[in-house]
N, C-alpha and C positions, 0 to 999 in steps of 0.2 A: 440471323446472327451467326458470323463464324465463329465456331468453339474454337476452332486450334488457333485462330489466330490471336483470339482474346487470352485463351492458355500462354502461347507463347509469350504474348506481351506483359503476361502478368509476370512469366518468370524472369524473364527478362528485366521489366523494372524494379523486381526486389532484389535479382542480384546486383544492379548497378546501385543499389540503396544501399545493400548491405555493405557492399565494396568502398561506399563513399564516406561509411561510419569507418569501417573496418582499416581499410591500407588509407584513405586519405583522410584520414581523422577529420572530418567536415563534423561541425555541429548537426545532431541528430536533427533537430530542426527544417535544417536546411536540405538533406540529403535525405528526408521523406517527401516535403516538397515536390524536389527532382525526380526521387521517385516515382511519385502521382503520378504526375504529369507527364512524362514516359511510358507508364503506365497508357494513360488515357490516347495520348497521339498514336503508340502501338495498337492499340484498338481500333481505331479509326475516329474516335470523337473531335469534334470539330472544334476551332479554338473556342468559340461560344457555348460549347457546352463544358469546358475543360474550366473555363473560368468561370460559370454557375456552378460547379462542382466547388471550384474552389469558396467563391463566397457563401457555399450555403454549408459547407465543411465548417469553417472557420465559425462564421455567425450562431447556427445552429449549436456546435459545440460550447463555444465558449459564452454563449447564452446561459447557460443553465450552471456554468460549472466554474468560471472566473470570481463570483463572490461567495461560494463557499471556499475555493481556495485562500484567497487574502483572509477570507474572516479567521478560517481555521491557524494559519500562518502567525494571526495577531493572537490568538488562543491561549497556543502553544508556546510563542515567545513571553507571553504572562507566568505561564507556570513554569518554563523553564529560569527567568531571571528571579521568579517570586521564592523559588528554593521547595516549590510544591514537590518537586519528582524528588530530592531528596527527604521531606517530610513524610512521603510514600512509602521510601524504601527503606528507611532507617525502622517505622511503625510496624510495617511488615515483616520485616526480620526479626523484630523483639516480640513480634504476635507470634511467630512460627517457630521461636527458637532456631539457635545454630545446627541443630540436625537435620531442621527443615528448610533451610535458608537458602536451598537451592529451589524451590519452590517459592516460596516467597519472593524470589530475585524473578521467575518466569513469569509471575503473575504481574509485578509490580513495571517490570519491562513492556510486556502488552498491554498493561494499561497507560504506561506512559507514550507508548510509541504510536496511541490516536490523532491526538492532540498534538505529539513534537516530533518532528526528523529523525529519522534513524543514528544520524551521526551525531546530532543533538543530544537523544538520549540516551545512548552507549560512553560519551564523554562524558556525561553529568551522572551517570551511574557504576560506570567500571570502578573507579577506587573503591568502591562498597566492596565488590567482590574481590579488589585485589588483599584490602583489608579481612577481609574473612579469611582466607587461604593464605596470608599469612600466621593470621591468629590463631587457626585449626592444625598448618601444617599440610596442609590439602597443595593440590594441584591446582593454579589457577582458573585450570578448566572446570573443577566440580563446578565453583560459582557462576566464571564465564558465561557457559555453554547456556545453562537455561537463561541466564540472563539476554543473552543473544538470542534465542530462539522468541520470547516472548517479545523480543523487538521486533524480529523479524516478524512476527505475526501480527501485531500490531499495523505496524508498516504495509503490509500489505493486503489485509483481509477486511480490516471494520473499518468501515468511514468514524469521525471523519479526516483522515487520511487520505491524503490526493490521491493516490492510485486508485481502489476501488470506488471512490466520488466519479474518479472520470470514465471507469469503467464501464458502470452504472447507467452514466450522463450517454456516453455513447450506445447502451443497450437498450434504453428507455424502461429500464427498473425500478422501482419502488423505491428509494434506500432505504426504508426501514425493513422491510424482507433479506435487503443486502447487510444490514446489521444480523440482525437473528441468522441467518445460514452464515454467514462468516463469522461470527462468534462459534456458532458450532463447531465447524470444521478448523477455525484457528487453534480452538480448546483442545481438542484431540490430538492437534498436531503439536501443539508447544509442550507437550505434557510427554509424548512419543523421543523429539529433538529436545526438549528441556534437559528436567531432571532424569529421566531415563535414559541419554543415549551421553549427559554430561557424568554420570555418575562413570559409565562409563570409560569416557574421554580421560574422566580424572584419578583412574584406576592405571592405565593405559601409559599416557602421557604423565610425565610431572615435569610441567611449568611451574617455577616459581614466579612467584609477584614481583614484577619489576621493582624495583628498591628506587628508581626514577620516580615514581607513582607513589608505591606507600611509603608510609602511611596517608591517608586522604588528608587532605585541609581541611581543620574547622570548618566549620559554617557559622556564618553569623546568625545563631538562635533566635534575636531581636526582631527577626525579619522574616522567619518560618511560621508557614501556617499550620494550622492542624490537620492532624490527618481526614479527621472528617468533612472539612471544609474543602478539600484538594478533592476529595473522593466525589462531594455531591454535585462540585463543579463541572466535575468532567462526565459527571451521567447526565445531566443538562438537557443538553443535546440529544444523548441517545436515547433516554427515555420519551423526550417529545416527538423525536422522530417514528420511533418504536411505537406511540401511541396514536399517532397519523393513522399507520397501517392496520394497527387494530379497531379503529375505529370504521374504519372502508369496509369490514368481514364482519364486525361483531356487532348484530341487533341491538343489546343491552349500551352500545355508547351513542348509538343512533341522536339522541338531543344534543352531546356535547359533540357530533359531527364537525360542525361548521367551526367553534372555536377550536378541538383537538387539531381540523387541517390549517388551519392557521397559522398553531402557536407551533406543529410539527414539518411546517416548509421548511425543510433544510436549512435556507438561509435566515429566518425567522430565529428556527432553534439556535443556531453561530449565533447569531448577533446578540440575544441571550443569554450566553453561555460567555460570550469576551464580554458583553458588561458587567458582568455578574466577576469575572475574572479579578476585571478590573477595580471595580470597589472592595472586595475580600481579600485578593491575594495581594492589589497594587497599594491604591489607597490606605485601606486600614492597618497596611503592614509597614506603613513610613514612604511607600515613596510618592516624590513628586511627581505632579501632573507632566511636569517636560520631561522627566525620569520614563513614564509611562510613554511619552508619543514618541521620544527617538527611538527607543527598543520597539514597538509596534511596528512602526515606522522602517525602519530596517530590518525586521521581517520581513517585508513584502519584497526585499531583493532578489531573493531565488525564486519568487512567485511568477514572475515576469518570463524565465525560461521553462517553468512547468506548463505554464499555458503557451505558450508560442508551441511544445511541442504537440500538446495535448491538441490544438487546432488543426494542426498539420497531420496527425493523426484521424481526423475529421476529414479531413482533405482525401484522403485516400481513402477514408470508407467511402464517402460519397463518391468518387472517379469509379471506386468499385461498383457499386450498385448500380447508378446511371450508365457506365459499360454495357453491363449484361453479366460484368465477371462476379456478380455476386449471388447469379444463380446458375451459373457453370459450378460454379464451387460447392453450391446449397444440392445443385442435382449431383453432382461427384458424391457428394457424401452419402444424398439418401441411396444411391444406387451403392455403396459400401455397408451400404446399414450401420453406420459409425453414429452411436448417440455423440448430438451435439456438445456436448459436455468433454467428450475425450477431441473433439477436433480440437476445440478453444484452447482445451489444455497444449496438446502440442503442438499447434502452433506458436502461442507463448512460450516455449520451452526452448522452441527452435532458435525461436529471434534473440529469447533472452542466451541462451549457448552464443551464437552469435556473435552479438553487439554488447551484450554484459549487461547493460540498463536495463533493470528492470520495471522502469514510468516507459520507455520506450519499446519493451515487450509487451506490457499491459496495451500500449496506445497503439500498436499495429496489431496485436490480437482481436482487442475488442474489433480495429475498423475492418477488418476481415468478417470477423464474426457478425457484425451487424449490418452488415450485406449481403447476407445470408438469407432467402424470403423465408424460411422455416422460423425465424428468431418473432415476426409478428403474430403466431400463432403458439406460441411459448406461453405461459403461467406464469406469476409474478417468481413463484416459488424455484420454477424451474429456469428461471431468466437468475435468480440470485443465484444459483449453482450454476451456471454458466461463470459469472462475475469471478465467484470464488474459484473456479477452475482454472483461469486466467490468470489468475492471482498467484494460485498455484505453480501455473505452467512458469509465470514470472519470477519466480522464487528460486527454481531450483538452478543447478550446476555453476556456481557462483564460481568462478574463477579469476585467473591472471587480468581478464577485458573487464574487471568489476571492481571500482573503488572500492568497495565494501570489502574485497578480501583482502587488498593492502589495509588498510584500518583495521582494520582485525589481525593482522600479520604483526604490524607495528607497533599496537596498544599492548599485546601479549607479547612480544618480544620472541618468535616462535618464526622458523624458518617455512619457504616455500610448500616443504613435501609435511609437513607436520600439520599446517594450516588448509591443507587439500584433505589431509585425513581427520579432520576433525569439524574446520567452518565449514567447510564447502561439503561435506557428507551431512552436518547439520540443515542446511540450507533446502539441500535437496529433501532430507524426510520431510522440512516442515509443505515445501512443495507440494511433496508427492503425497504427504498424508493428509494434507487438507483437500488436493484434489480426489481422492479417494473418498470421502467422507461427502464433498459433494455429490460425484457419481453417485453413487449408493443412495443417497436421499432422491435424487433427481430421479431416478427410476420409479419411484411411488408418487411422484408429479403427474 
């Protein structure tokens, strides 16, 4: 095996990757692909190994991880048209009071942002907060900021949320290990970038509430569920999943073994959790059955570009491994003494600076990182703080290359250099303090 020349072609085909996202705006998709596969010919792999790379990438990946995306997709689209994540937020802040409603908006954000899209959730929850910081006099950012922050964490940390699913999927982790450490490390960090660092923000900065926006529009009540109904829905999932993995460690669940991994498959747990959606939030709330399949149903539209990338992502861990470049890499690091945990992280941080995407920093982190031969001798535990690492790395330095800071630019009404010192410094601590918080655990792994 020649190392340099595997080195070279590996720099080689990520710059021409990056360059193909970056100055020739190609669908990420397609310019990992190319990628790859430059990759691979650089190396020396033969066409027939280049295209078993490819189908055992694609198969392999999107084997495990294409129907919990749709199921989660049709989930999320339930509780976002059912008026759930407003029943959420409105409950929460009447639980917490207006003193605490910065808080309440962090929490109520992470939990919405499992189950629904990031841009989903931030439009179906912002007039809360623009309504608050009207009605207080506050800065838009008191409310904002945590309310962002627990999206952001949501979004990126707990399944089931596509990015750490495909992280996971790519890792051969647990998800319910990936639940428990990414709940921890999200917790820490949205409470860090929440109400700490929005209290802040809203000290700092005074944004008023766009007057475009508030006051919020009614909601039609008729059609709202209860808060405790929204709530049990969405634990569903987690908890079945979560009780999978306790069942594999814990003697005492040993007889309900066989039906706890069952009913806690992943996609077991989804399809459970969207029936279940379905007759409480949909059904019994008024709407029709063809009301229910075209919103379902059109969900699945953005699903279609998250797994093409997520494949293709697959594609290049596998060129990497079947290379050799994934123990050029795996020997670079032990010979650095770099715990795995800080590699994952900055490498996602790199790609995510980069390209902006943060599905497409997660999805060339992971296929780096589980090309790695150190990753088969990993702990379930210390495989979930890898994930969250990733997660992490994808998270931070959100800038000008990331939809997300336009959308945030533009719902707040807030110029360039205002929006770098508040979203994009937000983005980063939830990054850096959730990658932190995995380090640290992962050390007692």
């Amino acid at each position: 095996m020649d190392t340099t020349r595997l080195v070279i072609a590996a720099v080689i085909g990520l710059i021409v990757l990056l360059a193909l996202i970056i100055r020739f705006k190609l669908p990420a998709m397609i310019a990992i692909l190319v990628g790859a596969v430059l990759i691979g010919l650089g190396a020396g792999m033969s066409f027939e190994q280049i295209i078993g790379a490819v189908d055992d990438g694609i198969g392999n990946t999107l084997k495990s991880i294409a129907l919990l995306v749709g199921l989660g997709s049709m989930f999320g689209s339930i509780l976002e048209i059912s008026g759930g994540a407003q029943a959420l937020a409105v409950t929460m802040v009447d639980k917490f009071g207006e003193r605490k409603a910065a808080w309440a908006l962090a929490i109520t954000g992470l939990v919405i942002a499992m189950p629904v899209f990031f841009d989903a959730g931030l439009i179906i929850l912002i007039p809360l907060a623009f309504s608050l910081a009207k009605r207080t006099g506050r800065s838009s950012l008191y409310y904002a900021i945590p309310l962002l922050a627990g999206l952001a964490v949501g979004h990126a940390f707990i399944p089931p949320t596509p990015g750490p699913v495909l992280v996971a999927t790519m890792l051969g982790v647990d998800l319910g290990w990936v639940i428990l450490i990414g709940a921890l490390c999200g917790i820490v960090a949205m409470i860090v970038a929440g109400p700490v660092w929005g209290a802040y923000c809203g000290k700092k900065y005074h944004i008023p509430a766009p007057e475009s926006i508030v006051p919020a529009g009614k909601t039609d009540r008729s059609k709202i569920p209860s808060f405790w109904t929204v709530i049990i829905i969405i634990l569903i999932p987690l908890v079945l999943i979560i009780l999978k993995s306790v069942a594999g460690v814990v003697e005492a669940f040993a007889p309900a073994r066989g039906i706890l991994g069952f009913l806690g498959e992943p996609f077991v747990a989804l399809t459970i959790a969207t029936l279940t959606a379905m007759f409480l939030l949909g059904y019994r709330n008024g709407y029709t059955k063809e009301e229910l399949e075209k919103v379902m149903t059109k969900s699945l539209e953005p699903v279609g570009l998250i797994l093409l990338v997520t494949a293709c992502g697959g594609v290049l861990r596998y060129i990497l491994q079947y290379s050799g470049l994934g123990e050029v890499i795996g020997n670079a690091v032990a010979s650095a003494s770099l715990p795995i945990v800080i590699v994952a992280f900055v490498v996602a941080a790199l790609v995510r600076i980069s390209v902006g995407s943060a599905t497409v920093a997660m999805t060339m982190a992971a296929g780096i990182v589980a090309a790695m031969p150190e990753i088969a001798s990993l702990s379930p535990v210390h495989l979930a703080c890898v994930t969250a690492a990733i997660a992490g790395g994808a998270t931070v330095c959100s800038h000008f290359n990331d939809s997300g800071f336009w959308l945030v630019k533009s719902l707040l009404e807030m110029d360039e250099k205002t929006t770098l010192k508040t979203w994009t410094v937000m983005e980063t601590l939830v990054g850096s303090v959730g990658f932190a918080v995995a380090l640290v655990i992962s050390l007692f792994c």
